[in-house]
N, C-alpha and C positions, 0 to 999 in steps of 0.2 A: 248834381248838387243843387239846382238852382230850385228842380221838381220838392226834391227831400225837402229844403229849408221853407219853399211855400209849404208844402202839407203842415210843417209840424209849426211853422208861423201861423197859418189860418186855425191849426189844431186849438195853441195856446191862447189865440187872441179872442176866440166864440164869445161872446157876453161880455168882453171888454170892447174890442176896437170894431169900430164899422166897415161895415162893406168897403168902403170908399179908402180907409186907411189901411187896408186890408192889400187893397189891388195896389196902393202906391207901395207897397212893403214889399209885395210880390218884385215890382217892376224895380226896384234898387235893387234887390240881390241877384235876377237875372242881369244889368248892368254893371256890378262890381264882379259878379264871376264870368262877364266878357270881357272884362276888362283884364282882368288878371290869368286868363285865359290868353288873350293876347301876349301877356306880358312874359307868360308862359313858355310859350311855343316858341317865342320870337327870342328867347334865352335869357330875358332882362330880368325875370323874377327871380332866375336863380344867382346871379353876381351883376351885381352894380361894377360899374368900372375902378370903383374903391377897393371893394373887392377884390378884384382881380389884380389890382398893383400890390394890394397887402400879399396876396398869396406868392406873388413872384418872389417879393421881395423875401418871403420867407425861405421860398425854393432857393436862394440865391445865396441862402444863411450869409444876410444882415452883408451880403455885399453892396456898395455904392453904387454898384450898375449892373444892368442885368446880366446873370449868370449863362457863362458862353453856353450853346447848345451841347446835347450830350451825344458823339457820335459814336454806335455802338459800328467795332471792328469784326465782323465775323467772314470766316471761311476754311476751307480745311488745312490740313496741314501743307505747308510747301506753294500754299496757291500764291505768294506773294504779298501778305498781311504786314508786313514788315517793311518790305520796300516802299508798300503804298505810304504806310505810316513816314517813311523815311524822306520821300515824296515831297507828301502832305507838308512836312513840318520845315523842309529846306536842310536838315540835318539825318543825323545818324542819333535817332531817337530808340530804335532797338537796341541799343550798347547802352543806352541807361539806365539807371536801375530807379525804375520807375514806383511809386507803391503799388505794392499787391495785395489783390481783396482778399478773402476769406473763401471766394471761390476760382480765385484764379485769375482776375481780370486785371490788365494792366494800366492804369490812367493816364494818360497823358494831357497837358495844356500843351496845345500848341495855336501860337501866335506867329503871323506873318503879316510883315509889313504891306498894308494893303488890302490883307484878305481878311474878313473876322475871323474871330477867337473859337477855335472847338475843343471840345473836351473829349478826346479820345480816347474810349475804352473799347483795348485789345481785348479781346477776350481769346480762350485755349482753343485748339484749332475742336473744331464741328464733333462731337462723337453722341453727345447726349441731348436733343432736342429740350426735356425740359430742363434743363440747364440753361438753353437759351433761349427761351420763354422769360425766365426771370430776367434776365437784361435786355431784354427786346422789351418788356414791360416799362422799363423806366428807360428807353433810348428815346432821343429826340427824332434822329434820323439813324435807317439802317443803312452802311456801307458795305456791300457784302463783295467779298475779293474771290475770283474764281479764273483759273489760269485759263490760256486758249485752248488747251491741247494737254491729252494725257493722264487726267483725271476721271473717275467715272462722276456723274452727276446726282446720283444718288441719293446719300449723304448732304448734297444741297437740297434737295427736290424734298426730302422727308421734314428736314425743319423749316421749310417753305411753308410745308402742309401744314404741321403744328402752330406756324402763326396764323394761318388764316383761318382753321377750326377755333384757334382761342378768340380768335379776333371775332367770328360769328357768334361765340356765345356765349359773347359782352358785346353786344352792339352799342352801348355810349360810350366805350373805347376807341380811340381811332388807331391804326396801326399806321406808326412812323412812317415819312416818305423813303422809299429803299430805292436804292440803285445800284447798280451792280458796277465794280473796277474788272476787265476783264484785259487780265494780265499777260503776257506772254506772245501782245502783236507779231514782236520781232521773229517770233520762232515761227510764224506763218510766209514770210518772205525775207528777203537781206536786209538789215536794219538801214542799211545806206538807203533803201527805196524809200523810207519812211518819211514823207517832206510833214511840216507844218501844215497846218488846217487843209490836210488832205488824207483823206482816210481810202485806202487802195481798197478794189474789189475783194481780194481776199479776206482781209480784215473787215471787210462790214455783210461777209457773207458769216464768219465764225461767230461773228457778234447777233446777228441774228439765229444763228444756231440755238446761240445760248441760248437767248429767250427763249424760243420756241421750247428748249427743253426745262425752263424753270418756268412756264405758263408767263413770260414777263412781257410787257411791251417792248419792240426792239428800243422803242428810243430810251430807254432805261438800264440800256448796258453801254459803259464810254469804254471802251479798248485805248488802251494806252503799253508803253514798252517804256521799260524801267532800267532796264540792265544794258542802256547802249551806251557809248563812251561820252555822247554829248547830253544833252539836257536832256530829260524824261519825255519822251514824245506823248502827246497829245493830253501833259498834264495842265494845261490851260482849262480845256473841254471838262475836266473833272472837275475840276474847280467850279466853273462857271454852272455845271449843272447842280454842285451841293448849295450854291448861294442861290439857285433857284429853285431851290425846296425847301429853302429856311424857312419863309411865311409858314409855306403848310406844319412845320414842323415846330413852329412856334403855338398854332393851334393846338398841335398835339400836345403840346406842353401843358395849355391853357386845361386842357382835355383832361387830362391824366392830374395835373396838381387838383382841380374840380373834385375829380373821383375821389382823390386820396383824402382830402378834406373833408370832413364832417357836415354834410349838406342837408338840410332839410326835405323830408320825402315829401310824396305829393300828398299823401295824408295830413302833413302838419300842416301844408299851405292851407289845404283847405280847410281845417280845424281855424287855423288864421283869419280866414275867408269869413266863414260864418260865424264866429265868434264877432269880429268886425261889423257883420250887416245884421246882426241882433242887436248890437251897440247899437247904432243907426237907428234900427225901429223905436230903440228907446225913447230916443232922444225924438223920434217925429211923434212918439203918443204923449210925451210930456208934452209936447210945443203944440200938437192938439187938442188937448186937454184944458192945456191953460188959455 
């Protein structure tokens, strides 16, 4: 940009402006396109922090405080989608009759004293990948439920694939932070063995299974047991790891309301740019002139 604008500044100025006004004309527009270059790269030119609170606010439709994140529920049928949900909320939030989308997804607000506010969207158990693309698109964070045992992995592993081919081919997309609930502890040994913030060899042998067969980090699968008679084992751990991917999935927000929005491409900046630093030279051949 900065080669172009000298050439056709020096082009337009021959028999008007001098050598001298010439080289200072050159040296503002290589300065204002490092500048904005800067301002560029480092993310500032494209949203001011005004910005960015208008757009939430609009993401949030005109709520008075920010719009709880969006947690998209996926897994196959039977993986325990439902209990997590049931879980999650302190209640029996499956028996409600919650709305239903146009594609089948179920929403939920669930609030708990203590914990922040998520927007839980069930979605139908796993059959059609791009199906779930389209709310993997607009999820905050993915919470993906998949049993310890008995299941083939499949059907998880294939819409794994499809988000991370879509995700490659939109790189200024970011793909929500995911973590896996991995259901069905108690069917690996007697639910009585299962103490509080102790996770037995068996269960953190199954849980790294998983990874290894969804390509995931282990520390990104929490094994928990849902169906024992006392309180949900190891639903502390689940908890504490979705409040630790809020940040990142507050970016992804930030990420994705950007995209949706009507942003200026880099062509307009620059059109901006130079439009800008011909103003500029204007205004130095009048103040030379006169």
């Amino acid at each position: 940009i900065a080669q172009e604008a000298a050439r056709l500044t020096t082009a337009q100025g021959t028999g008007r402006l001098g050598e001298s006004l010439r080289r200072v004309a050159t040296q503002e527009i290589i300065l204002q396109t490092g500048r904005t270059a800067i301002d560029l790269y480092a993310g500032r030119l494209r949203r001011s922090s005004e910005d960015r609170a208008a757009l939430l606010a609009a993401d949030a439709a005109s709520a008075k405080e920010e719009a709880p994140l969006r947690l998209l529920l996926v897994g196959q049928a039977r993986a325990g989608k439902t209990s997590i949900l049931n879980a999650l909320a302190g209640a029996s939030r499956g028996q409600v009759d919650a709305p239903v989308t146009q594609d089948g997804v179920r929403e939920h607000l669930v609030r708990v004293d203590g914990r922040p506010a998520l927007n839980v969207a069930d979605m139908p158990p796993l059959s059609d990948p791009a199906r779930f693309l389209e709310q993997a698109a607009r999820a905050d964070i993915i919470l993906w439920v998949c049993v310890a045992l008995g299941q083939s992995r499949e059907p998880d592993r294939a819409a794994l694939e499809a988000l991370r081919a879509w995700a490659a081919e939109r790189p200024a997309n970011r793909i929500p932070p995911l973590l896996v609930a991995m259901t069905g502890a108690d069917r690996l040994l007697p639910a009585a063995t299962l103490r509080p913030d102790t996770t037995p060899e068996p269960v953190r042998e199954a849980a790294a299974a998983l990874a290894g067969a969804l390509d995931l980090p282990a520390g990104d699968v929490v094994p928990v047991a849902l169906g024992t008679a006392a309180a949900p084992w190891n639903l502390p751990a689940l908890w504490a790891r979705l409040e630790g991917a809020m940040e990142p999935a507050r970016i992804a927000r930030f990420a994705r309301i950007a995209e949706r929005d009507h942003r200026p491409s880099l062509m307009a900046e620059a059109g901006t740019l130079v439009r800008s630093a011909g103003a500029g030279i204007r205004r130095l051949g009048n103040s030379r002139r006169s």
